[in-house]
N, C-alpha and C positions, 0 to 999 in steps of 0.2 A: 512408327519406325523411321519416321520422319526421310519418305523413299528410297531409304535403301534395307537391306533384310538384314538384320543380326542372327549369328550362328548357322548352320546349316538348314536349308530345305527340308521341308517333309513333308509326306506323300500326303497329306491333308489339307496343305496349302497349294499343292498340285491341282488338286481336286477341287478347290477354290477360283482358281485363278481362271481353269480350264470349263468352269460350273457343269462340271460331270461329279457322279460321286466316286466314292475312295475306292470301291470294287473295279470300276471303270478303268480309273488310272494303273489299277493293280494288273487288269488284264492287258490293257496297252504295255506298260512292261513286261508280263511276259510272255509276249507273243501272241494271247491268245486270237484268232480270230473271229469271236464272237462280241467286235465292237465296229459304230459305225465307221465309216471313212469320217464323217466330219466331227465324230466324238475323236478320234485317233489323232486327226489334224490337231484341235483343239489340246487335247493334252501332250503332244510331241511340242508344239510350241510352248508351253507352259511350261513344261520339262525344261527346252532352253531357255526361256526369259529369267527361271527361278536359278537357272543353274542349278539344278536337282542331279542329283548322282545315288542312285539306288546301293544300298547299302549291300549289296550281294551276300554278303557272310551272314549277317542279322536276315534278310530274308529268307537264306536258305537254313538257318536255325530254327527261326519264328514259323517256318512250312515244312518242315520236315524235308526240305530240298537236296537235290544235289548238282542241278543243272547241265542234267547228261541222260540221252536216251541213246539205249542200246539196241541197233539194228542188228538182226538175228539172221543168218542165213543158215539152214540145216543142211548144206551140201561139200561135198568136197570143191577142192580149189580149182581143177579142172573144169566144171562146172561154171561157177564163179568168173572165169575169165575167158571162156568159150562162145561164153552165149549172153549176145546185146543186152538182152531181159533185163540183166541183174543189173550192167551199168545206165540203162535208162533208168530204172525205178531209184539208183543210190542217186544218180541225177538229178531227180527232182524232190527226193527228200533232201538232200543237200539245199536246190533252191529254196525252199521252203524254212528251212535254219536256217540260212545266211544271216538275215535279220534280227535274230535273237541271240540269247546269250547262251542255247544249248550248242553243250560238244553230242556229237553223236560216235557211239562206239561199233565199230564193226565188228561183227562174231562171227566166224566159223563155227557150229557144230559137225564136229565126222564122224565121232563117237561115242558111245552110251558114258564114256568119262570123261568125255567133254561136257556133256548133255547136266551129268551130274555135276561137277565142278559149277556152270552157270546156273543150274538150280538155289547150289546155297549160296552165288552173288546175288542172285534176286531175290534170295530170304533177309539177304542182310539191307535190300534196299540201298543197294548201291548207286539205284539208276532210277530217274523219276518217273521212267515209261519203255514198252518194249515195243519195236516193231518188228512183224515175223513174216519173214519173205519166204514162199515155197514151202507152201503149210502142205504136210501129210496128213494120213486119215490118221494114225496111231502116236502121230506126236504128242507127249504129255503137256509139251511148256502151257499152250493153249490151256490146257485145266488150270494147272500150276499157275498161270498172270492170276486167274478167277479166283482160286485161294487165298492169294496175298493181296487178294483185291489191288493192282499195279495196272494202273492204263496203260493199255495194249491195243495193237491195232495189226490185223493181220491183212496182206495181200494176197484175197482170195478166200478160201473158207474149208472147213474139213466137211460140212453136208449144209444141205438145205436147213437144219437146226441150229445154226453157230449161235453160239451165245455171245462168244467176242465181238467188238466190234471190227467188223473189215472192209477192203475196198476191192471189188471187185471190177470184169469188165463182163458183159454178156455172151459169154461162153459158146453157151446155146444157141444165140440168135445168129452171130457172128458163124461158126460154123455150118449151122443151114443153109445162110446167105451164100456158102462157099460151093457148099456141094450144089444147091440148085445151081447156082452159075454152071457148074460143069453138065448137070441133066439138060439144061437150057442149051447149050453149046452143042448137043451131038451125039453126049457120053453116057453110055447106057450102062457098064460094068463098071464102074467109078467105086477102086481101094480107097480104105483108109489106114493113117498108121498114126495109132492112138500113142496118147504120152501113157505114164505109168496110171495104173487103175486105182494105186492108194491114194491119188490125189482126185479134187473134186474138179479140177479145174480139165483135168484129160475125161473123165466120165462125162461132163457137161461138151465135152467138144465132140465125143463119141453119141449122145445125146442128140447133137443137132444135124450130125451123120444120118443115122437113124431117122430122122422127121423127115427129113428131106427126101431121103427115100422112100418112105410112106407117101409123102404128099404127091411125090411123081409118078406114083403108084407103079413101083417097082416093087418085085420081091424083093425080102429079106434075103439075102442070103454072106453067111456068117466065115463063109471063105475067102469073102474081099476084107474083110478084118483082121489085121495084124498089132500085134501090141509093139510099142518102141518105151523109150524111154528118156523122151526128148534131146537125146545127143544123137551127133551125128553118125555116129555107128553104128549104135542101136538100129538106125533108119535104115543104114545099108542092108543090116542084117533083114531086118523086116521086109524089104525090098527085096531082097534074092527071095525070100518065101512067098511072099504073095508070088510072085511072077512065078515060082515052081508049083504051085498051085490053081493060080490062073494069068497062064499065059497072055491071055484074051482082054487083060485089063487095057481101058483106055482112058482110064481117070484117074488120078490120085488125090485125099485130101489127106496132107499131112498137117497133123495139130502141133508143127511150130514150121516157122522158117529152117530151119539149122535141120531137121529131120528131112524139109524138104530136101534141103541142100545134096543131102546124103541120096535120097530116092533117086535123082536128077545124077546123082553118080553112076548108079547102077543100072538105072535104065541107060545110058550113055553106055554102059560098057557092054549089054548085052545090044543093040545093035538098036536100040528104039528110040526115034526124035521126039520131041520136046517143040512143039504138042501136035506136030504131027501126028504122032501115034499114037503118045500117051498127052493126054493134058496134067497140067499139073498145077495144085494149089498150096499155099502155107498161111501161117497164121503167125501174127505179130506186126508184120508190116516194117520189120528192122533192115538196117543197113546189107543186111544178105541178101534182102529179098531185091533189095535197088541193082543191085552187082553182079547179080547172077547173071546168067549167058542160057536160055534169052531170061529178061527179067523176068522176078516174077510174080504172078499175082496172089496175094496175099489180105489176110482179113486184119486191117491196123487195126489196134489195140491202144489207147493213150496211154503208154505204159508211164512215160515221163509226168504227164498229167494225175497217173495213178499215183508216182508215190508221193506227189505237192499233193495230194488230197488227206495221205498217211497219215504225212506229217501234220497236217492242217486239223484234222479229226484229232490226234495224240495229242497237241498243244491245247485243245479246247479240254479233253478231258483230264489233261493235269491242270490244266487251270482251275474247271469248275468242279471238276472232282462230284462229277455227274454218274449217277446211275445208270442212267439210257444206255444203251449200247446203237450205234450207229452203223447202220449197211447201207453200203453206198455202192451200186452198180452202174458204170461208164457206157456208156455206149459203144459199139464197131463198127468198124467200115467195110466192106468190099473195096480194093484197089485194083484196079485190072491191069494188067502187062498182058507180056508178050508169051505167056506159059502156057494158055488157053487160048 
């Protein structure tokens, strides 16, 4: 070639130049993160020296590609722009693409003809991977990815069986750690105000409610229990009932920040401080819980962390187009303020 290269690069002389083999190079292209840092280093140089330029059209022909995963939200819009949740996790799936050549599409589902409509987008293989944020117990897509066999990655899971793969954070542990904090503090009649019961991720927060009070060897008792519905209103409402039920409360754990929010309303308007009277906790650890008057303590959740991991699990199984299905559970924290 007498050093210089006739005609275009190709990905074999990549694989040459970089002495990794051609699957190697193939995953440094597309994002996957199942290569080392010094194999990556290696072929990212190689890619420039060759002036390689991936033929995107011919790849996404020759892979049956499309270079687009669609992130799934089943909620309404209110929802969606209410609560930090959803923009930390689009946050770090965002981070996690920037790097590569996927678009990512956002989906609303609100209704059973929405639901259907996106069913036959992902019969025709529109999109090379699904990620599904705010998984219910009775949501079909979950089945639906497993039929079209379509790598999917879900934030959280519909039970202890998922067959998907998802990313979760410790539910259970995380809200234990919460309620003890409050029996450790003082608080002997310590509510709770559960998210929706269709999902697995309020059951597990209700879950670690429950332990806690065992382990401090406290009764059961099924009247400090109110259901919400992770918004803020739901919480108020929850909040005037417990309290007409057991006025006597002097704990609260609410399974999110944003319910707490709402709790911390109503206690304020019926005449009871914060934590004088009532203690109070949440769960997320989001910019509400910093802002609040007085702050407040709350069980962090690496929600931004959760969805760079989403992303990171989806790119490996559309790259490898792996069988395995991956569950990956984060860790929590205890953050203490001024609530308790």
């Amino acid at each position: 070639m007498n050093g210089r290269h006739s005609g275009r690069p190709t990905l074999e002389e990549v694989a040459v130049r970089a002495g990794v083999g051609r699957g190697t190079v193939s995953r440094v292209i597309n994002g996957s993160p199942r290569v080392s840092d010094r194999a990556k280093t290696a072929v990212e140089a190689a890619i420039a020296e060759l002036g390689y330029v991936p033929n995107r059209a011919a790849r996404a022909l020759a892979g049956n590609r499309t270079d687009a995963i669609a992130l799934v939200i089943p909620e309404p819009e209110t929802r969606l722009f209410a609560e930090p949740y959803f923009s930390d996790i689009i946050r770090g799936i965002g981070a996690e693409l920037a790097d590569t050549d996927m678009q990512l599409l956002l989906t609303l589902i609100r209704t059973p003809k929405e639901r259907s409509r996106f069913a036959q987008y992902l019969s025709a293989h529109r999109v090379d991977g699904v990620l599904l944020v705010s998984v219910h117990e009775d949501d079909p897509l979950p089945d639906l990815l497993e039929q079209l066999d379509m790598p999917a990655v879900l934030n959280g899971r519909r039970s202890d069986l998922e067959a998907v793969s998802y990313v979760d954070a410790d539910n259970v542990g995380g809200a234990r750690a919460a309620v003890a904090h409050l029996i450790a503090r003082g608080r002997s009649r310590v509510a709770t105000i559960t998210g929706p019961l269709d999902m697995y991720v309020a059951r597990s927060r209700l879950d670690g409610y429950h332990q806690a009070v065992a382990e401090a060897g406290l009764d059961p008792d099924e009247s400090l229990v109110r259901g919400g519905d992770f918004t803020e209103e739901g919480a108020r409402r929850a909040m005037r009932e417990l309290l007409l039920r057991r006025p006597d409360i002097d704990g609260v754990f609410a399974a999110s920040d944003l319910m707490a929010a709402g709790a911390r309303a109503v206690l304020r308007e019926t005449g009871r401080r914060v934590p004088d009277d009532v203690a109070l906790v949440g769960f997320e650890d989001s910019a509400i819980a910093r802002h609040m008057d007085p702050a407040l303590t709350s069980v962090r959740q690496p929600t931004e962390e959760m969805g760079r991991t989403m992303a990171r699990v989806l790119l490996e199984e559309i790259a490898e187009r792996a069988s395995v299905r991956r569950h990956v559970v984060l860790a929590t924290e205890l953050v203490q303020r001024d609530s308790v």
